[in-house]
N, C-alpha and C positions, 0 to 999 in steps of 0.2 A: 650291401647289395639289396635290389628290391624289384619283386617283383612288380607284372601287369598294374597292378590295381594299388599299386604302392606303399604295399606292406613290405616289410623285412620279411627276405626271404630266408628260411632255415639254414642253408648256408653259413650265413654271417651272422644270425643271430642266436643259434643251440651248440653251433662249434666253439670252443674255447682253444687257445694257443694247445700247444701239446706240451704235460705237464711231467716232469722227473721229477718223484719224491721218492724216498725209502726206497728203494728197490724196485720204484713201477714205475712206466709210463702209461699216461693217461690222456686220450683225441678223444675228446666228446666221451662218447659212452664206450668207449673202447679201453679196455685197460688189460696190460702187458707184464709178464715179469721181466727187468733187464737179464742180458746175458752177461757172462763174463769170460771175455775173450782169451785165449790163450797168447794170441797174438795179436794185439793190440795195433799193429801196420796195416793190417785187415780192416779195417771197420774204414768206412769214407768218412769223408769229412769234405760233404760239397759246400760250394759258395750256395747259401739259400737263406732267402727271405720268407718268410713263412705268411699267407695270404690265405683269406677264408673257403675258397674253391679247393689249394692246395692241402690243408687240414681238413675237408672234409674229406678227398680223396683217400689220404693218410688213414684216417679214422675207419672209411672202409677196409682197405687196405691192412689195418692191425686188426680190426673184426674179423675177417677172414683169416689173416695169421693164428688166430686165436681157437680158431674150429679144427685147427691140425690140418687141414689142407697143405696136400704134399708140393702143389702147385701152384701161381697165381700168373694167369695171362693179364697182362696192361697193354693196350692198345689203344693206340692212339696216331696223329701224324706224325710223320719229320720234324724233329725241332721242339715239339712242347714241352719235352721235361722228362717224358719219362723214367728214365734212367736219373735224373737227379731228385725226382719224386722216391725212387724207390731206395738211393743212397743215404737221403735223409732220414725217412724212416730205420733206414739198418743204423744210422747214427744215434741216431734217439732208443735203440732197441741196444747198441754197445754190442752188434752183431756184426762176425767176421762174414766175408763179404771174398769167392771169386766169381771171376768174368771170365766169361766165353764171347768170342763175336763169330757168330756165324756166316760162313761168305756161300756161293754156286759150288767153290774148290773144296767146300769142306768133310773131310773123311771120317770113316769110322774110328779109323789108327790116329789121325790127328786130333779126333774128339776125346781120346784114354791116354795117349799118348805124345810127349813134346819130347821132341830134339834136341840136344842140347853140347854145345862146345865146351869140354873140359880141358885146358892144357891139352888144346890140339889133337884132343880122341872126342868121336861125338858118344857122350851118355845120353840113355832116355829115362825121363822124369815124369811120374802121374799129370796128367792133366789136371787144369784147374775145379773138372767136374770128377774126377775122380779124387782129389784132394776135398774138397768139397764135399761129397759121401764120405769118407773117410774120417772127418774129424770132424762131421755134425756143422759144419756152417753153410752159408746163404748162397746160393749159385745163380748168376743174374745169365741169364740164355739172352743175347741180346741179337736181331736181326733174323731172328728163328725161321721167318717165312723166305728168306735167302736160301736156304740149306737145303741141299738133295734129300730125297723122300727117302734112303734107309738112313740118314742120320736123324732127320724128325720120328719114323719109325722108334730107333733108339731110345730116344729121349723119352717118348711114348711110353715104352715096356717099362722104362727104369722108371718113371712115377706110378703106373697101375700098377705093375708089380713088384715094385719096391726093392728089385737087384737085376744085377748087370753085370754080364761074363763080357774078362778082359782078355786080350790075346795072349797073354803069357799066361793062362788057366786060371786067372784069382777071380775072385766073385766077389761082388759087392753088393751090402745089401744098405 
């Protein structure tokens, strides 16, 4: 890449590929410990080329992971990657990984809670963000600005303040 006056721009020329040795990964000046997944079906494994704009997004991206930030908003248009910018990373990081997609229909019960058909009785099963609190992995919120205002509320409380009462009385913190 290069900018105006056609010099190589930092982009492409301070970013290196993103590097797995011994236990760490490494974007630029960003360096990580790997996780070790308990359930390995978890972690993605997108189709991805890796491109000097995409690593240095990455490289922000593990920066900030790195400060303990409980949250990380990616905003961007329809279509550019987001969600496979942020799959790669959890790939390279060997981090379990669930999905929310949030719609206009989306509920409080259906954000803790899923439905589910057992041998012809319906059982209910934690949510993907309640599994996700629960065993310490990655929770990708995806179409957030879709969602009625007491489900963003929600989601609000449970990152400033770090727990979340369920409708069956358990608390998660």
């Amino acid at each position: 890449l290069r900018t105006t006056d056609g010099t190589d721009s930092p982009l492409a020329s301070e970013i290196s590929s993103p590097i797995v040795e011994s236990g760490m990964l490494t974007i630029g000046d960003a360096v990580a410990p790997l996780r070790t997944p308990e359930r390995p079906e978890l972690v993605p494994s997108p189709l991805f080329y890796d491109n000097p704009a995409h690593t240095k997004l990455m490289a922000d991206m593990l920066s900030t992971y790195m400060t303990g930030e409980k949250a990380m908003l990616v905003i961007g248009n329809q279509g550019v990657g987001k969600n496979k910018l942020v799959d790669r990373l959890l790939e390279l990081l060997s981090a379990e990984r669930e999905y929310v997609q949030l719609h206009r229909d989306t509920t409080l019960q259906s954000l803790t809670v899923l439905p589910l058909l057992d041998k012809g009785r319906v059982v209910y099963q934690d949510s993907p963000l309640v599994q996700a609190v629960e065993h310490g992995r990655i929770l990708v919120v995806d179409e957030a600005d879709k969602a009625p205002l007491e489900v963003v509320c929600l989601l609000k409380s449970l990152v400033e303040d770090g727990e979340m009462h369920l409708g069956d009385g358990r608390r998660i913190l």
